[in-house]
C-alpha positions as CSV (number, residue, x, y, z in Angstrom):
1,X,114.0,88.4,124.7
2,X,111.5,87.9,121.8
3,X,111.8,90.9,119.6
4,X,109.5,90.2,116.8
5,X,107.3,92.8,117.8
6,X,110.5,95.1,117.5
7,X,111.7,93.7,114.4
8,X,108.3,94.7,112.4
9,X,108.1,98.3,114.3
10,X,111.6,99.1,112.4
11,X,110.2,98.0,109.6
12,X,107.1,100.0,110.1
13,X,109.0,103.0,110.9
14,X,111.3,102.6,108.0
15,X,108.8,102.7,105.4
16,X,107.0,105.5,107.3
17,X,110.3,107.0,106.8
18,X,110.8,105.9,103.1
19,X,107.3,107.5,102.4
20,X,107.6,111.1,103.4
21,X,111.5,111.0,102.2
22,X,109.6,109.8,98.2
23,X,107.6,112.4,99.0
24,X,110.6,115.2,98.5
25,X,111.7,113.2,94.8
26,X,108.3,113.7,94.2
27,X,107.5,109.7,93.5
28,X,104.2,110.2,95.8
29,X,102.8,113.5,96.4
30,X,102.1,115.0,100.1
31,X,99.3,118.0,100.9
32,X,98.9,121.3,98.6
33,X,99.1,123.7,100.0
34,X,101.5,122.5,102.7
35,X,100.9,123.1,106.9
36,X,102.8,124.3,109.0
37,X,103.5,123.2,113.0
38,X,105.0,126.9,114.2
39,X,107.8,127.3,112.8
40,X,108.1,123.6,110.9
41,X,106.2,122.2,108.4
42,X,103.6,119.0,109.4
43,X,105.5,116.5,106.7
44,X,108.6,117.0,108.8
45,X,107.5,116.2,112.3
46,X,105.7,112.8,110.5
47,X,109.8,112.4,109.2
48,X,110.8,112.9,112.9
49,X,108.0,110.6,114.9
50,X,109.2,107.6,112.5
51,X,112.4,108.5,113.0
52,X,111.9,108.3,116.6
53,X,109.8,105.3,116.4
54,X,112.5,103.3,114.7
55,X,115.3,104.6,116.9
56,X,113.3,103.2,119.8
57,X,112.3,100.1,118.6
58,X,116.1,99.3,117.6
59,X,117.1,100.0,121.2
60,X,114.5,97.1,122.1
61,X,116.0,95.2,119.7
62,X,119.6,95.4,120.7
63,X,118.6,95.6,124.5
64,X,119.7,99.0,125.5
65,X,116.2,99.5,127.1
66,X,113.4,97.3,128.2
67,X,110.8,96.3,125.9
68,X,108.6,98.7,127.3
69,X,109.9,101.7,127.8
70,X,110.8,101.4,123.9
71,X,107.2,100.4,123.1
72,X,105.9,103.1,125.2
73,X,108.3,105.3,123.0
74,X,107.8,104.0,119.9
75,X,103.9,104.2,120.4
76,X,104.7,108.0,121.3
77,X,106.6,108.7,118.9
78,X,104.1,106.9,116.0
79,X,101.3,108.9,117.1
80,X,103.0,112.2,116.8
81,X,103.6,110.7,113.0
82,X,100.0,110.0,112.5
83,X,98.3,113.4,114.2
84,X,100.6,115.0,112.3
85,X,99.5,113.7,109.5
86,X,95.9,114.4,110.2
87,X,96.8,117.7,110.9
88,X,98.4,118.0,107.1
89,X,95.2,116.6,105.7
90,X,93.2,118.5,107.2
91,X,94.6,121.8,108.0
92,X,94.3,123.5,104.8
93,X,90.4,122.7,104.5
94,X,90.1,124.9,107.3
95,X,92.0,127.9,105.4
96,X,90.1,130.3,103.3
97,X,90.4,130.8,100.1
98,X,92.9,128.4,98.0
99,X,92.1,124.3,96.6
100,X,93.4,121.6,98.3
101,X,94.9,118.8,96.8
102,X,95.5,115.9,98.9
103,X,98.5,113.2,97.7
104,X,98.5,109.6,98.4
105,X,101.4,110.1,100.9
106,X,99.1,111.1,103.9
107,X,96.9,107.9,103.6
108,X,100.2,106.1,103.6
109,X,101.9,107.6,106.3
110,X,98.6,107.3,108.7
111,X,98.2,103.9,107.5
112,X,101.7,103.1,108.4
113,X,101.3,105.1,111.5
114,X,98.5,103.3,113.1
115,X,100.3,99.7,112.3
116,X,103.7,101.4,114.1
117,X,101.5,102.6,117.3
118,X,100.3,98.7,117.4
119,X,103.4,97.2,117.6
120,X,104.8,99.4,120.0
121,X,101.7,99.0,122.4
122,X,102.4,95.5,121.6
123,X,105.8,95.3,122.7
124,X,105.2,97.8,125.8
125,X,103.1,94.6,126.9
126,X,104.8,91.6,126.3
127,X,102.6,90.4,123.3
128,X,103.9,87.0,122.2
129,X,105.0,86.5,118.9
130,X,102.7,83.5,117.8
131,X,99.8,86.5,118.9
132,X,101.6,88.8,116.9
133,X,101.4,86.3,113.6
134,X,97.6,85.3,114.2
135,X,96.6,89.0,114.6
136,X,98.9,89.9,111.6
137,X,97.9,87.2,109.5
138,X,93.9,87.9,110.4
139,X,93.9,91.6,109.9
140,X,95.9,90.6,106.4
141,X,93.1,88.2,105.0
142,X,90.5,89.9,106.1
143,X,91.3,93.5,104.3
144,X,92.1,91.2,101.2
145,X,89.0,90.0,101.2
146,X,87.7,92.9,101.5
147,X,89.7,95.1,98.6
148,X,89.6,91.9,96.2
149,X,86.5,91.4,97.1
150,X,85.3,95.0,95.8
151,X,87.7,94.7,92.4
152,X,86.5,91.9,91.9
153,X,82.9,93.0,92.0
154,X,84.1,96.5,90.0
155,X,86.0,94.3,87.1
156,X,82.4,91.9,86.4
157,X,80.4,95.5,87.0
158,X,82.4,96.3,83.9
159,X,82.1,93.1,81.7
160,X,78.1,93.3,82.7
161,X,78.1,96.9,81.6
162,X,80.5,96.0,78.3
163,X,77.6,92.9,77.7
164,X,74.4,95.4,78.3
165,X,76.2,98.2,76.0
166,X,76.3,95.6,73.1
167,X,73.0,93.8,73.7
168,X,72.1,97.1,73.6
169,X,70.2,97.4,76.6
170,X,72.4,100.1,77.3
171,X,73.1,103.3,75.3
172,X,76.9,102.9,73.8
173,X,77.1,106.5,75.0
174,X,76.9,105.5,78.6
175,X,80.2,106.1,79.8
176,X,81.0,109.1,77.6
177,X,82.7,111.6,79.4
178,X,83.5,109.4,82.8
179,X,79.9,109.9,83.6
180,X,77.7,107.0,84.5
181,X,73.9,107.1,83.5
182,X,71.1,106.0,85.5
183,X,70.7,102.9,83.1
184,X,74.6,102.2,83.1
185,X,74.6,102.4,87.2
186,X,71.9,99.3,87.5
187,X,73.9,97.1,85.1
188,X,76.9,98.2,87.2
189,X,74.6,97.3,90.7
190,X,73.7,94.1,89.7
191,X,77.0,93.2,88.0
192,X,79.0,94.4,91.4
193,X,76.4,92.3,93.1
194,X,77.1,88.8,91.3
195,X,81.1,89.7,91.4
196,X,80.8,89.8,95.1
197,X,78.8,86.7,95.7
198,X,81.1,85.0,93.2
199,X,84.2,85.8,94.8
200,X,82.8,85.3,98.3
201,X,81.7,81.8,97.4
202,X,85.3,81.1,96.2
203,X,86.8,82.2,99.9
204,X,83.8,80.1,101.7
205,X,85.2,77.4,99.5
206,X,88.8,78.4,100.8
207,X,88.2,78.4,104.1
208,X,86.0,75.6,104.4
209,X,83.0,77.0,105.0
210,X,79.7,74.7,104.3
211,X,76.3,75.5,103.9
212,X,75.4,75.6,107.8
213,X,78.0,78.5,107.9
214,X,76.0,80.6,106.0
215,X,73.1,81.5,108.6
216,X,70.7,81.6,106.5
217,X,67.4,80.6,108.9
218,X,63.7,81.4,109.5
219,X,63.6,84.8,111.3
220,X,62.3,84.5,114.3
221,X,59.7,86.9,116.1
222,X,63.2,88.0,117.7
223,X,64.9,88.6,114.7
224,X,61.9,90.4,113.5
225,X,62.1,92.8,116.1
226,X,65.9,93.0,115.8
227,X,65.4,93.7,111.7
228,X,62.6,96.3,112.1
229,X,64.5,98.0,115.4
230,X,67.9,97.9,113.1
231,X,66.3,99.9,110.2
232,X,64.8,102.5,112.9
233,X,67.8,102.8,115.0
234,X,70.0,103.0,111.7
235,X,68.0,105.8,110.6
236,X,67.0,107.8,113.7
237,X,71.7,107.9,113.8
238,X,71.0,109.4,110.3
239,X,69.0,112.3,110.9
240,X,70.6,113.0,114.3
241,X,73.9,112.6,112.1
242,X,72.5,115.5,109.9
243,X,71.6,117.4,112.5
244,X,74.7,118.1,114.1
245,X,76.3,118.3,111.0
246,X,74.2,121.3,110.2
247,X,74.4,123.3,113.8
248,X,78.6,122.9,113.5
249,X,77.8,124.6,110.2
250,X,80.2,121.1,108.3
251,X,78.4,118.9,105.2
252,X,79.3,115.6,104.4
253,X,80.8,114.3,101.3
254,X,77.8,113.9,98.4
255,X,78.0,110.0,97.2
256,X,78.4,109.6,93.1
257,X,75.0,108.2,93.1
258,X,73.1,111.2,94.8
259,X,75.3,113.2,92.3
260,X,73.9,110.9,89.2
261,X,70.6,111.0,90.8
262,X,70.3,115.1,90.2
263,X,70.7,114.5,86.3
264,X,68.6,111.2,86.2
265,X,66.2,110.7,89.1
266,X,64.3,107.8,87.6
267,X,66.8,105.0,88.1
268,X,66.2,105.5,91.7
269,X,62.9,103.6,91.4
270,X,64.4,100.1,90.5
271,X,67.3,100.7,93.1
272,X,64.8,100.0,95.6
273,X,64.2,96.3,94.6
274,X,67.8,96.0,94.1
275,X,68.7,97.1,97.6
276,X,67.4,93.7,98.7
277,X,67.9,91.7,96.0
278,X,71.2,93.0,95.3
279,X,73.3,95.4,97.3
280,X,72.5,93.9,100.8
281,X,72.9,90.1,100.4
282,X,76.1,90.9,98.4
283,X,77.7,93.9,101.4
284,X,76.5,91.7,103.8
285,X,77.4,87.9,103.1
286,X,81.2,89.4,102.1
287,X,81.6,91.5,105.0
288,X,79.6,90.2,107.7
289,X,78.7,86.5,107.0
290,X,82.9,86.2,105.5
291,X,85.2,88.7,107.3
292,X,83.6,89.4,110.2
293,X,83.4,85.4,111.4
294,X,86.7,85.0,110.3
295,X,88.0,87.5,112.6
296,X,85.8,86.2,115.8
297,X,88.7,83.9,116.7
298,X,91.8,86.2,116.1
299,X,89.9,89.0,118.3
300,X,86.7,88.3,119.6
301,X,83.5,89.0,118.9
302,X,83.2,93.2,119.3
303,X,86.3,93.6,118.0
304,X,85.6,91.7,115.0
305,X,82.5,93.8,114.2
306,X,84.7,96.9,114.6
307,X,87.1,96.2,112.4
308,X,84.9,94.8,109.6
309,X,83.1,98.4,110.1
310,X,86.8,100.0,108.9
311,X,86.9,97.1,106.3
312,X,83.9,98.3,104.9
313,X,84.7,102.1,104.9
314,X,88.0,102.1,103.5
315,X,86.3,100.2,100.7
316,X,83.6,102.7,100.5
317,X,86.1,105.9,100.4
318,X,85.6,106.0,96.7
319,X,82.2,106.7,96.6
320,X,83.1,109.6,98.8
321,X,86.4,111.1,97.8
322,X,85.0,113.7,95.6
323,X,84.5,116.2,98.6
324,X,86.9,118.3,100.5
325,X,88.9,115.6,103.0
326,X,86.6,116.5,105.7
327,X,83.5,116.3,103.8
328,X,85.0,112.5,103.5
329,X,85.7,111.6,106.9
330,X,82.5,112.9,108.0
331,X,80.5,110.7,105.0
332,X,82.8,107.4,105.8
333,X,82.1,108.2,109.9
334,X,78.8,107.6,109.1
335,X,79.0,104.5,106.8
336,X,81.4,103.1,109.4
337,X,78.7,103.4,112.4
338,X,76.0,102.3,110.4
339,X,78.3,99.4,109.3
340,X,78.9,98.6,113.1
341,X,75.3,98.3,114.1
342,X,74.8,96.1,110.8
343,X,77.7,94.3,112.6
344,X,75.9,94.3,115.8
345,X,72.4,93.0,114.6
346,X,74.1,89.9,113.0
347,X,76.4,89.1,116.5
348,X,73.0,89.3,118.0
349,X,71.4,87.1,115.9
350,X,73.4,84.7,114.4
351,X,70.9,85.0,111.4
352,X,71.7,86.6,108.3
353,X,68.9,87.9,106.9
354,X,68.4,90.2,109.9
355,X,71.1,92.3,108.4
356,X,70.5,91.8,105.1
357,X,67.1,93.4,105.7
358,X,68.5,96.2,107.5
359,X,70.9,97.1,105.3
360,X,68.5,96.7,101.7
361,X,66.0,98.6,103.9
362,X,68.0,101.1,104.6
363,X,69.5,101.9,101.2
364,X,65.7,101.7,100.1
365,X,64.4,104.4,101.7
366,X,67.3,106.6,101.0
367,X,66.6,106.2,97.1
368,X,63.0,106.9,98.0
369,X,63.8,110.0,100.1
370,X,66.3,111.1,97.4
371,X,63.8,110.6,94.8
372,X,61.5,112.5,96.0
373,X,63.7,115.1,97.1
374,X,64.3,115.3,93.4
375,X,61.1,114.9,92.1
376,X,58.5,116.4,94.6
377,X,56.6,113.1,94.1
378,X,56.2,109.4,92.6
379,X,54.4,110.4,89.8
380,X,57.0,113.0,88.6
């Protein structure tokens, strides 16, 4: 019997395991205040679903069941871990009164989770283990990409800002007190910009990617209509997003640059060039043009754009995480539809600069609405 797939899911388990127990030392922190299932608390039935989990993928592994009733259990038994996880994080936003503080365990544990549900779906049904390496191996590279990708771009944000503050283009005051100004955040824009082109022509380079591979061609009248119809359908999802935000009485997470914005409006004006110039040809040739093809063998062509949409808002959650945890989710929801139909417009088109469009576009009129949200006009 191959048991690779069982083999990992202990693993998985364990260090599901491993996380909540550091949790109790105190090496990573869990939820303050903590939440309670009845009469148990939430950080103690995650404990039990990997502890389930692992139990039933070692029965797998030693042959005491069949593969699948011990993936069907471990799958179970991982997504008892994970929702009660979810239910740790976000339990106590829900309670009145109080702060919560939210510890790096829970991401772990979910994270952990999900990967432990896989294998167990993937032992349940007899996935074979070359499968199991490609998949691995993509999903690996391809959230790399992604995280490197973004440090990379942060670190040469920081060396442009470091260049502009002694050129002085850029006030030596600018990062006084953690906070960015408006002149510090283009430098940062345009320096993120160049690190992610940079670093995503070294992995085109890598993976042998030529020229042709970019997709860079004339738009045709189709791609016109696919470009325009993106921007329109991405914001129409916007306001209807709003909307039902505001009749369920919940608010998403405000980003760092509306919150710069309120001190600083003016800056906004010269983010509009830079969405196209800077911001979408960068997002898009790393995530789309890069991880997105790469993953079109490993698991086809929707699924690729799916998971380049989770790529891309696990990278965003920083830009996010200053609001309650559900103020979060609901802000990286939203970046990760409007991520998936940026996804969708460039499987449709094989071009680009359809998406490119869409996504400067898009960012463009937000600075402009936000502006003169701000303002009450251009001429303020």
């Amino acid at each position: 019997m191959d048991d690779t797939a069982a083999e990992w899911g202990v693993l998985a388990a364990g260090l599901g395991l491993v996380a909540v127990a550091a949790t109790e030392s105190g090496l990573v922190s869990w939820v303050t205040p903590a939440t309670t299932l009845g009469p148990v608390s939430a950080r103690a039935v995650v404990g039990l679903g990997f502890a389930l989990a692992a139990l039933a993928f070692s029965l797998a592994r030693h042959g005491t069941v069949t593969s699948r009733q011990s993936g069907l259990g471990a799958a179970a038994a991982s997504a008892v871990a994970v929702l009660a996880t979810l239910v740790a994080f976000f339990g106590p936003t829900f309670q009145a009164g109080g702060e919560t503080a939210i510890g790096v365990a829970p991401y772990l544990t979910v994270l952990i989770g999900a990967i432990s549900l896989a294998l167990g779906r993937a032992l349940a049904t007899g996935v074979p283990t070359d499968r199991l390496y490609a998949v691995a191996r993509a999903l690996s590279v391809a959230t790399m990409i992604g995280l490197v990708g973004y440090v990379v771009g942060a670190l040469v944000a920081q060396f442009a800002l470091l260049g502009a503050m002694l050129s002085g283009l850029v006030s030596a005051g600018a990062l006084e007190g953690g906070t960015v100004t408006g002149p510090a955040y283009l430098v940062i824009t345009v320096g993120s910009g160049v690190g992610f082109i940079a670093f995503g022509a070294a992995v085109a380079w890598r993976l042998g990617r030529t020229w042709a591979d970019l997709d860079l061609t004339v738009p045709t009248l189709r791609d016109v209509g696919y470009a325009v119809g993106g921007v329109v359908v991405l914001l129409v999802a916007l306001i209807a997003f709003s909307q039902a935000l505001r009749l369920l009485g919940l608010e998403a997470a405000t980003s760092s640059v509306e919150e710069l914005a309120r001190q600083n409006p003016s800056f906004l004006l010269l983010m509009v060039p830079l969405s196209f110039l800077t911001i979408g040809p960068s997002e898009e040739f790393l995530y789309r043009n890069l991880i997105q093809k790469y993953l079109y063998d490993s698991f086809g062509e929707v699924r690729a754009v799916v998971l380049t949409s989770a790529v891309f808002g696990v990278v965003h959650f920083s830009q996010y995480s200053t609001g309650t945890p559900t103020q979060t989710l609901l802000s990286l929801l939203l970046v990760f539809v409007l991520s998936t139909l940026l996804g969708a417009s460039y499987l449709k088109t094989e071009n680009l600069l359809v998406p490119v469009f869409i996504h400067g576009a898009f960012n463009a009129i937000q600075f402009l609405t936000l502006y003169l949200e701000i303002t009450g006009g251009l001429g303020a």
